[in-house]
Every structure is written in C-alpha cells, then in structure tokens.
N, C-alpha and C positions, 0 to 999 in steps of 0.2 A: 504494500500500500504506500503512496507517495502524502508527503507533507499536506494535510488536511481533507482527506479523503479517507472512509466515508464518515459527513459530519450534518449534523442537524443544527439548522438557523432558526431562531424566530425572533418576532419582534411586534407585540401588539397583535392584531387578526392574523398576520404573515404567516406560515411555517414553512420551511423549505428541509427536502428531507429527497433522500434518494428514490430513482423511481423503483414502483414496489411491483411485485409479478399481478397481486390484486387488483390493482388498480385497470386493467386493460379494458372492462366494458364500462368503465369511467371515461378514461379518456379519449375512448374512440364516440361515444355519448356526443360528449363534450367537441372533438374537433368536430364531429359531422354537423352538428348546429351550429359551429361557428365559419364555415364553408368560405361565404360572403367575405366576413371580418377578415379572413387570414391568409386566403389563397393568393392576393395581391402582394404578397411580401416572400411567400414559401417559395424554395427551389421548385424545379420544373420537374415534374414526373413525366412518366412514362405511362401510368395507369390514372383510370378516373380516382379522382378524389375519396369517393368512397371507399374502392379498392384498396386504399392505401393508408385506411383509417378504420381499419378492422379490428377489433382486441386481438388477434394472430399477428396483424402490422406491428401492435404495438408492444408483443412481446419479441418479436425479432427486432425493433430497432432497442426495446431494451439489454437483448442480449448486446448486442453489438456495442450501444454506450457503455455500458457498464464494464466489457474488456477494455474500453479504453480508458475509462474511468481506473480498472487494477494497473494498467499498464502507465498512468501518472500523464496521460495528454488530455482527460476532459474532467471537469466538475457538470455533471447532468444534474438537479435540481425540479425536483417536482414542486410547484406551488399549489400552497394549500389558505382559501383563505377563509376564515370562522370554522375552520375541519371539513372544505370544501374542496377539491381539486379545481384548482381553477387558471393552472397555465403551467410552463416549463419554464427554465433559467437554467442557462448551458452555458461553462465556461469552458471552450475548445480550442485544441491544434496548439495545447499549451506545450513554451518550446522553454527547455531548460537553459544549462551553461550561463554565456555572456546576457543574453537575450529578457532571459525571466519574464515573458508575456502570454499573453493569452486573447480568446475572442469571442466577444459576449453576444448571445445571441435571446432571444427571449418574446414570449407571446402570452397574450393574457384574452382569458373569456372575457367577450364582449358585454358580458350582463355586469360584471364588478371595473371596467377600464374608466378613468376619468376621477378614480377614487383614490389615487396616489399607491394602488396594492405593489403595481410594476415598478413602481419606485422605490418602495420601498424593497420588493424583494432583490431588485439590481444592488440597493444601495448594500442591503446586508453580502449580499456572494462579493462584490468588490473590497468592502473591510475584509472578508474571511481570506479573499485573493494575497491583498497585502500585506496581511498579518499570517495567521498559521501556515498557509500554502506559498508565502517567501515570493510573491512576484513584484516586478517592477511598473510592468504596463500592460492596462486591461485595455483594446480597442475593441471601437464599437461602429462597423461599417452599414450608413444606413441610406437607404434610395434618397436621393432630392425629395422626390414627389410625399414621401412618410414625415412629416411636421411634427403630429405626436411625438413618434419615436425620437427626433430632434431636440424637441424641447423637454423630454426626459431626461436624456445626455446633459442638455446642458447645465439642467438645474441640478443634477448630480457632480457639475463640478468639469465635466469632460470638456473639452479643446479643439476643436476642431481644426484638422492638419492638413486636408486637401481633398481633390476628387479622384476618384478611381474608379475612369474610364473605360465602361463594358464590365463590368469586375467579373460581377454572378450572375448564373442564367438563372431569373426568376421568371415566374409565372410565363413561362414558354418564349424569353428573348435576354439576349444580357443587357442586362441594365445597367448606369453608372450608380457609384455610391459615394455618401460622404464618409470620408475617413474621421473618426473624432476617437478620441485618445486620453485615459485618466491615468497619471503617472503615480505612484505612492509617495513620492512627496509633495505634491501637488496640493492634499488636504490634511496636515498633519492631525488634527484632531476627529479623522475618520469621514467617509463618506455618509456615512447613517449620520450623525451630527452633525454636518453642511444641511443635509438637506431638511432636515427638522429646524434648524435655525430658520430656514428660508420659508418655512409655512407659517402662513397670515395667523397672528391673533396666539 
C-alpha cells in the first residue's frame, strides 16, 4: 500500500471512502439518471451509455481502480453525502520521484450540485494529497465550455496555467482544456480552510 491509501475523509455531510463491491446497483442507479448532467464532460465510449453503467460496469472498473489504487498511481474516492452515494473523486496517473503530482478528476449527482458537497469533497482529497500521501501538485484539466467546474478550482485556491489544445477525447471529439494547478505550498493552512474562510456569513 502506498502513502495514504486506503483512507476515509469526512467533513460535515461529506464522507469519502473507497469504492465498495456493494455499492454497484447504486451507482449504476445513480449514473443512468444523471445521463444529461455528465455525459458532456465523460470520455468517449465505445458503447451506449447504459451499457457502460451497468452494476457489472461498475465492478470491472472497480476492479481495475482499485489495482491501481494497490499499485500507488490512483486515490478513487467514493462520495457519500448524508450516507448517500452521490458522486466519485479520483486522484490519478499519480507520478512519484522528482515530480510528486497527481490529477483530479470528479462528478457529482445533479440533485445535491450547487450545495458546495464537490467542494468540499475536492477540498478534503487535496489536504489528504499534500499531507499523508506526500504530493506537490494536484492539476485539474477542465473544458473552457464547464464554468462550474472553473469556478470550483478557483475558489479552492487552484491557478490557472494554460490551454491544452485537443487534450481529451470527450463526448465523441477532443476537446481543449484549461490546465489549473494547486501546489502544497500554495495554501499553507490547508485547502479545506481557504475555502470555509471564503463562504458568506
């Protein structure tokens, strides 16, 4: 097992916890009502949507996170919010040696977005990045066209570094993406307490 894997977050409604073999007619539930909300942002399959959001889908892509999870390149992250599954937070393609980064990727049910849950659970898996699991810099590469997703990053503190033209082929074409970047010394007194400083009232 690599430096902070496997480890449970919470904070308030939030819990972040690894994904579990249970969980598969949850989250296949869950992605097939959120179809509309997510398929503009997901990579490009090969099968219809349903297909590929099957409780079977979702225990072969858990197998496969979870080897990479043992093997010290991904933090996969189930969100759960009031004991509800309600989205993923995957910190991947983490590269050791000089480098110490990683790349945050993350979706939330559309019935709880707009509530701060995505933020917060980003905010927790970034503290847990820079502190127990020893990294330097979390990026977060996100479409022009995703504002949301933008203005999450930003209120988390992240940077934005440039464009990165064609990157990933989403929803059946590649896209460009903003590159945005949260360094560990960036926020000495942690990402989860930037961004609670910054909520009204």
């Amino acid at each position: 097992m690599h430096p902070g894997w496997p480890a449970r977050l919470a904070s308030g409604p939030v819990e972040l916890h690894p994904l579990r073999r249970r969980d598969a007619g949850e989250w296949s539930r869950l992605r097939l009502a959120n179809q509309d909300w997510l398929s503009p942002w997901e990579p490009s399959g090969g099968m219809p949507w349903g297909e590929r959001h099957t409780p079977a889908a979702y225990r072969a892509m858990r197998g496969a996170v979870a080897r990479r999870a043992r093997q010290g390149t991904s933090l996969p992250f189930a969100i759960r919010v009031d004991g509800r599954l309600a989205g993923q937070v995957t910190l991947d393609n983490i590269v050791r040696g000089a480098l110490r980064s990683g790349y945050l990727g993350y979706w939330i049910d559309r019935s709880v977005a707009g509530r701060g849950m995505a933020s917060l659970a980003v905010a927790l898996v970034c503290d847990h990045a820079f502190g127990q699991v020893g990294l330097h810099r979390v990026e977060a590469d996100i479409r022009p066209e995703n504002l949301p997703s933008q203005r999450l990053v930003a209120r988390l503190g992240f940077q934005r570094e440039g464009l990165l033209r064609r990157y990933l082929d989403i929803d059946g074409d590649w896209r460009d993406h903003l590159a945005y970047a949260l360094l560990a010394e960036d926020l000495p007194g942690g990402v989860l307490a930037h961004w609670r400083s910054r909520i009204p009232g």
